[in-house]
N, C-alpha and C positions, 0 to 999 in steps of 0.2 A: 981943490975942493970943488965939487958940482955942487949948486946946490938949483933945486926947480922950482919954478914958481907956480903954483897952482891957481887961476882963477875962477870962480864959482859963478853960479849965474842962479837967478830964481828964474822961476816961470810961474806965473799964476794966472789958472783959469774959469771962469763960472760954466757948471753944470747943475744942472737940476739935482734934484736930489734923488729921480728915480734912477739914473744915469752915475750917481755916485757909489749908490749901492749894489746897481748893478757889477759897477768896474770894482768895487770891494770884494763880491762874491769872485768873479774874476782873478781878482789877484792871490785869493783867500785858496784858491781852487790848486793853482802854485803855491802855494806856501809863503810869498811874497808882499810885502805891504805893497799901499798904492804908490809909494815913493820908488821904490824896486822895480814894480811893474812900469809905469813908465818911463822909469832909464833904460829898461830893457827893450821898449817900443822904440825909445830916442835912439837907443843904438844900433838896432834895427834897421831903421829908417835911414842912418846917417852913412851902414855900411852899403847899404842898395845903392843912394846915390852917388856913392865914390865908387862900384863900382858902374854906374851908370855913367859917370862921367867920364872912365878911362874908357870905355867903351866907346864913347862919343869921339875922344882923343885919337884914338885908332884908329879909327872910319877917316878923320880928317887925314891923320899922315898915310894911311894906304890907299887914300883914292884912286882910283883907277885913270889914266888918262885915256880920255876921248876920242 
């Protein structure tokens, strides 16, 4: 039997309210609440730097000798 463990995490932020409404209009525009939209940013963001970092990994193992 597999079973997976899932852990969650909150994140909580202060923005004004004209910056609320804005990113509502925003999400509203996708079809998206603001909960959706910024999972979609997070993961956005989370897939750039994995691939920014294999990138970096690569550079290290094929550097050129001198």
């Amino acid at each position: 039997m597999n079973i997976c463990s899932v852990f969650l995490r909150e994140i909580r932020i202060k923005i004004s309210e004209k910056d609320y409404l804005d990113f509502l209009k925003a999400s509203n525009r996708y079809n998206l609440t603001i909960e959706e939209k910024i999972l979609e940013i997070i993961n956005y963001y989370v897939i750039i730097e994995r691939k920014r970092m294999k990138l970096e990994k690569m550079k290290i193992r094929f550097k050129p000798l001198a």
